[in-house]
C-alpha positions as a Markdown table, in Angstrom:
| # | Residue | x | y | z |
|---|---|---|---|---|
| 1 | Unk | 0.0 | 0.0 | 0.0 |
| 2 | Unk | 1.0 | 3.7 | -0.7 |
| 3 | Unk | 0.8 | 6.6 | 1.9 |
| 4 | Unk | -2.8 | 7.7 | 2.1 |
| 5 | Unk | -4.3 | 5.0 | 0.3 |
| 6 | Unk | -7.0 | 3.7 | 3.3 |
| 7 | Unk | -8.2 | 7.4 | 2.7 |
| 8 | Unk | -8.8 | 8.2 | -0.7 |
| 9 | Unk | -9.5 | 5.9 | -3.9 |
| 10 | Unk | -6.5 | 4.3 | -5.2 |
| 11 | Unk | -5.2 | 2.4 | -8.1 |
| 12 | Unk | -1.9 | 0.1 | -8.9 |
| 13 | Unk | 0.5 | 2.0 | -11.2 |
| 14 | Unk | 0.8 | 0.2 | -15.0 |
| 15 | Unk | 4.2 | -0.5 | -16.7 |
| 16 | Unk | 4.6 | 2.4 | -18.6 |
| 17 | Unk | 2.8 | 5.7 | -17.0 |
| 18 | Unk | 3.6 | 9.2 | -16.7 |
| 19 | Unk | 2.5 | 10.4 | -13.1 |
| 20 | Unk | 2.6 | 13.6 | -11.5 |
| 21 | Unk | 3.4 | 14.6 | -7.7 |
| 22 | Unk | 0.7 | 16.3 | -5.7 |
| 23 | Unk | -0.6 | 16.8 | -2.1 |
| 24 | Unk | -2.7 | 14.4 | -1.2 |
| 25 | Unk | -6.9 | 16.5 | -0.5 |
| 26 | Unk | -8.0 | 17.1 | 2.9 |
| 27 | Unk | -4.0 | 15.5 | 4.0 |
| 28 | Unk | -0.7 | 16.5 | 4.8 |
| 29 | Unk | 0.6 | 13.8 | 2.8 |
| 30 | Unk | 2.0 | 13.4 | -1.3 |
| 31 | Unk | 1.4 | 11.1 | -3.6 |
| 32 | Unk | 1.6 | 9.9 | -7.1 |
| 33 | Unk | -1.4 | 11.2 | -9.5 |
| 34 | Unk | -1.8 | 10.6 | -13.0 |
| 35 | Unk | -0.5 | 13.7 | -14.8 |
| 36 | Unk | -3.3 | 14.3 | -17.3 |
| 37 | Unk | -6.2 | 14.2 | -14.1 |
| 38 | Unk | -6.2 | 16.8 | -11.0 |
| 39 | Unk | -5.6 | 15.5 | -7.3 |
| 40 | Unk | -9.5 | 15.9 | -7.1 |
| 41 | Unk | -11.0 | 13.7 | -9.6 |
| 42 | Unk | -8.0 | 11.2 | -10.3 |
| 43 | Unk | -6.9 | 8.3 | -8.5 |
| 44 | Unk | -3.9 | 8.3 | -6.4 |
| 45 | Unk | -1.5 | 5.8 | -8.0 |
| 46 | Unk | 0.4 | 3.1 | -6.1 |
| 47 | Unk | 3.5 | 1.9 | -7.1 |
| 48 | Unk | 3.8 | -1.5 | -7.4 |
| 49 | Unk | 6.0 | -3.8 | -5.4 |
| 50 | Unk | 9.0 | -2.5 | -3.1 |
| 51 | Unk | 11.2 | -0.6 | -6.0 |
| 52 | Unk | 10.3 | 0.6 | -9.4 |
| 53 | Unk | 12.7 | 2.5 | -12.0 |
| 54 | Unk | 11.4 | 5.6 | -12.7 |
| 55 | Unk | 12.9 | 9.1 | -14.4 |
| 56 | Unk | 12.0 | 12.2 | -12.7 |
| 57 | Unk | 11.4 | 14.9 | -15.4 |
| 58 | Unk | 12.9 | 18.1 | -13.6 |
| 59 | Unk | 13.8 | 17.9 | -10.2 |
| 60 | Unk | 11.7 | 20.4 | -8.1 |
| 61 | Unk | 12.4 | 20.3 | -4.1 |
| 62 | Unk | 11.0 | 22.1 | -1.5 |
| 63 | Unk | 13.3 | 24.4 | 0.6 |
| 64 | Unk | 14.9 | 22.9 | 3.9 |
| 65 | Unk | 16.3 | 20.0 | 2.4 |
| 66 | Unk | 20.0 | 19.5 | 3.2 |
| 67 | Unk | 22.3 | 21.9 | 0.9 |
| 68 | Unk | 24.4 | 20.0 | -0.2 |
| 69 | Unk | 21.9 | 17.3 | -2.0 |
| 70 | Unk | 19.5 | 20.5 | -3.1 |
| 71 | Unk | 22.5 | 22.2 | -4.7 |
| 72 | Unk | 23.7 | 18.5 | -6.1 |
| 73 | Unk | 19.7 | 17.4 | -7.5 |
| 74 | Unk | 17.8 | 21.1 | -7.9 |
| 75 | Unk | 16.3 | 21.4 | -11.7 |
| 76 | Unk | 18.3 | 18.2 | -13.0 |
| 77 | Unk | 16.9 | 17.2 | -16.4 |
| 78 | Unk | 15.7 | 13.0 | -17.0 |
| 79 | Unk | 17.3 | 12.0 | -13.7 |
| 80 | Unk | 16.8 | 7.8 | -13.2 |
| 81 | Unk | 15.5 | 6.9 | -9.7 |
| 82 | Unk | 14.3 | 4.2 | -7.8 |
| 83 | Unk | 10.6 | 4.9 | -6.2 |
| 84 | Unk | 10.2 | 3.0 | -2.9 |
| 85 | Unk | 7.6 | 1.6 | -0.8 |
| 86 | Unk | 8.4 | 0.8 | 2.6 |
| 87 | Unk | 6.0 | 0.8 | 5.6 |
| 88 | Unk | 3.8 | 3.1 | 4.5 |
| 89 | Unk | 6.7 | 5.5 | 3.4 |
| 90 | Unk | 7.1 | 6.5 | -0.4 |
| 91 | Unk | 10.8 | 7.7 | -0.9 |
| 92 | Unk | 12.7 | 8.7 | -4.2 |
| 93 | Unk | 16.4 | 6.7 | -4.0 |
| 94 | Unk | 18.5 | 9.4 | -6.1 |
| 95 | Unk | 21.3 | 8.0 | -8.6 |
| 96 | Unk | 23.6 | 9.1 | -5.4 |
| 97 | Unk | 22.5 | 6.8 | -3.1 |
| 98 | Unk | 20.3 | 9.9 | -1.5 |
| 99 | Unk | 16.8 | 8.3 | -0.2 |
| 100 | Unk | 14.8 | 11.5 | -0.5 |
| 101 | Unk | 11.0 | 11.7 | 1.2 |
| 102 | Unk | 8.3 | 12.5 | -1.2 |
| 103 | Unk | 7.3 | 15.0 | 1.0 |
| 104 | Unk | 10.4 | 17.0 | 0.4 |
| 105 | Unk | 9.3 | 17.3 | -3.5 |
| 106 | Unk | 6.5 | 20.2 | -4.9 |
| 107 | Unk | 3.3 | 19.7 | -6.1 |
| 108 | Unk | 3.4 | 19.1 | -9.8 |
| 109 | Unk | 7.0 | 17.4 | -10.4 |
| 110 | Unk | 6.8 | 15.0 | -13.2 |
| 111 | Unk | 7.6 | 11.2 | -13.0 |
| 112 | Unk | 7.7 | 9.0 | -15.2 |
| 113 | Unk | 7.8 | 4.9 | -14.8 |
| 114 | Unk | 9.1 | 2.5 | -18.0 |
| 115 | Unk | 9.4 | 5.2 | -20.3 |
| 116 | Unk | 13.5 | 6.0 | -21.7 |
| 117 | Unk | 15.1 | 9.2 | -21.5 |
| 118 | Unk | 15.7 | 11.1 | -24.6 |
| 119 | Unk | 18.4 | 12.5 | -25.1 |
| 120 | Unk | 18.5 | 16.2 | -25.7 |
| 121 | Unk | 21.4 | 18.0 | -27.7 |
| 122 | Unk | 22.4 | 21.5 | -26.0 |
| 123 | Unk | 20.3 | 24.9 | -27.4 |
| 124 | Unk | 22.8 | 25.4 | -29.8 |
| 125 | Unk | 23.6 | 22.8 | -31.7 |
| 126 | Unk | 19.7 | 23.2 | -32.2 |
| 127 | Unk | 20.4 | 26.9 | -33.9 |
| 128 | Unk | 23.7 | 25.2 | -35.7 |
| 129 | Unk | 20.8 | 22.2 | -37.4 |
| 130 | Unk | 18.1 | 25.0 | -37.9 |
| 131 | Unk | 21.1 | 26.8 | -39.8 |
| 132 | Unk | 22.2 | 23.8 | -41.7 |
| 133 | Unk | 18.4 | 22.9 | -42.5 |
| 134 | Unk | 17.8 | 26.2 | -43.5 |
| 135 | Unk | 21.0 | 26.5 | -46.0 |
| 136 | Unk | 20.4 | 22.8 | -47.5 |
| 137 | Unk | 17.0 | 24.3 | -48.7 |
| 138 | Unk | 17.7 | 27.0 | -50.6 |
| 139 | Unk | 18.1 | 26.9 | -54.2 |
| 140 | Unk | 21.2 | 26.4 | -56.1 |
| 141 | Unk | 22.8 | 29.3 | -57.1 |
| 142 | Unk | 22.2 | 30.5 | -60.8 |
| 143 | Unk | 24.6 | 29.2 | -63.5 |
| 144 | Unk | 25.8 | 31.5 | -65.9 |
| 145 | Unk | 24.2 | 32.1 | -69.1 |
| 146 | Unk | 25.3 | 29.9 | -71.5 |
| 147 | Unk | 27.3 | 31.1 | -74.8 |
| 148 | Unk | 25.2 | 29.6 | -78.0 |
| 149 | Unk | 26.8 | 29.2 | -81.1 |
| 150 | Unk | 25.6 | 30.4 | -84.6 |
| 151 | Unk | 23.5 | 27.0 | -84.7 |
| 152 | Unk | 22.1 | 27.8 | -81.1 |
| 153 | Unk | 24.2 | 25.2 | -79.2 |
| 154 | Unk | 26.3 | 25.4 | -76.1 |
| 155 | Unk | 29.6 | 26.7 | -77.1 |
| 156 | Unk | 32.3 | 25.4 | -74.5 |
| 157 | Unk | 34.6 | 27.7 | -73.1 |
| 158 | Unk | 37.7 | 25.2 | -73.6 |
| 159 | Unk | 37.3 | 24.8 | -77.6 |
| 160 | Unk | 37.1 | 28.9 | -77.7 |
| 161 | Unk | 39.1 | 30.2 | -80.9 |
| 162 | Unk | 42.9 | 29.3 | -80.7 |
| 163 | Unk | 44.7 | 32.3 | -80.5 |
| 164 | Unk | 47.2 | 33.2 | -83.5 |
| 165 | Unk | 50.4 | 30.9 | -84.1 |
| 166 | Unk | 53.9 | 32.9 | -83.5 |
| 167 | Unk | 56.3 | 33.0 | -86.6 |
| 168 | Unk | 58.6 | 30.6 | -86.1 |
| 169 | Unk | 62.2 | 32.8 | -85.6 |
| 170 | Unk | 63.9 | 33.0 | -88.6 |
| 171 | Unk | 66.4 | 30.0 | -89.3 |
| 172 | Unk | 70.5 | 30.8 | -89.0 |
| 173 | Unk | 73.1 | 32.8 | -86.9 |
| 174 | Unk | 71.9 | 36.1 | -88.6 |
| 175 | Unk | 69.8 | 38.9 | -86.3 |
| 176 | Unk | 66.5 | 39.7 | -87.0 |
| 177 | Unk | 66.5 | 42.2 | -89.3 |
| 178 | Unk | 66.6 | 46.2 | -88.0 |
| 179 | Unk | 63.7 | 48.0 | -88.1 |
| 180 | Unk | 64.0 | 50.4 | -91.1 |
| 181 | Unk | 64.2 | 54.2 | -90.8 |
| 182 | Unk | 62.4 | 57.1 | -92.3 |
| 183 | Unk | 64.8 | 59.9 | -93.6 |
């Protein structure tokens, strides 16, 4: 059984659910709530067995809960724990070893149980792929016009007119001849 079960209708949790933390009505006590229903009208959820895997959304914990593990857990992304049921006592086992009370989490942190974490890439490679998308989409630059020919067909730029032969030099030992004056 969970906390405040013998009080308020109750369910078993199901392999893969996505629950939400919330005060328990008309109790000083927390408990796990489907996260699509209100802590009025839903059921509370309870977990099933002694340990379940779960991955806590965003961490969100109350104030006056040791510094050093609200410094070390406070607005962590996807983090994997263990929910556990013990005597009436629902506690969150952090990946640090850290058995932290349900009470010492606020009303609407998100839990999920059986679902993977997906991996997120930081904000910018998400401006450096918006970037690249937005590049690969435009249209390829404009070619050149193309040269036609007299017969209207491509003319290419490597058989272009050959440009003029040289004289070969004059054969023999002699100089070229002077260039001739006006008198």
């Amino acid at each position: 059984m969970c906390e405040g079960s013998i009080h308020v209708r109750n369910r078993k949790a199901t392999d893969k659910e996505k629950l939400v933390v919330r005060t328990i009505p008309g109790m000083s006590l927390k408990g796990y709530y489907p996260r699509e229903s209100s802590a009025m009208d839903g059921s509370l959820v309870c977990i099933r067995g002694t340990t379940t895997k779960a991955i806590i959304k965003q961490v969100q914990l109350l104030p006056g809960m040791a510094p050093a593990t609200e410094k070390l857990w406070q607005g962590k992304r996807n983090v994997e724990v263990t929910l556990r049921h013990r005597a009436y006592s629902d506690t969150i086992l952090m990946p640090n070893g850290v058995s932290v009370h349900l009470m010492m989490f606020k009303d609407g942190m998100r839990i999920d149980i059986g679902y993977p974490v997906k991996v997120r890439k930081p904000a910018g490679m998400k401006v450096v792929e918006g970037a690249m998308r937005e590049a690969l989409a435009l249209p390829p630059e404009p070619k050149p016009a193309e040269e036609l020919d007299e017969n209207n067909l491509p003319v290419d730029p490597t058989d272009g007119p050959a440009e003029p032969a040289k004289e070969p030099a004059p054969a023999g030992d002699a100089p070229a001849p002077a260039a001739r004056r006006r008198r």
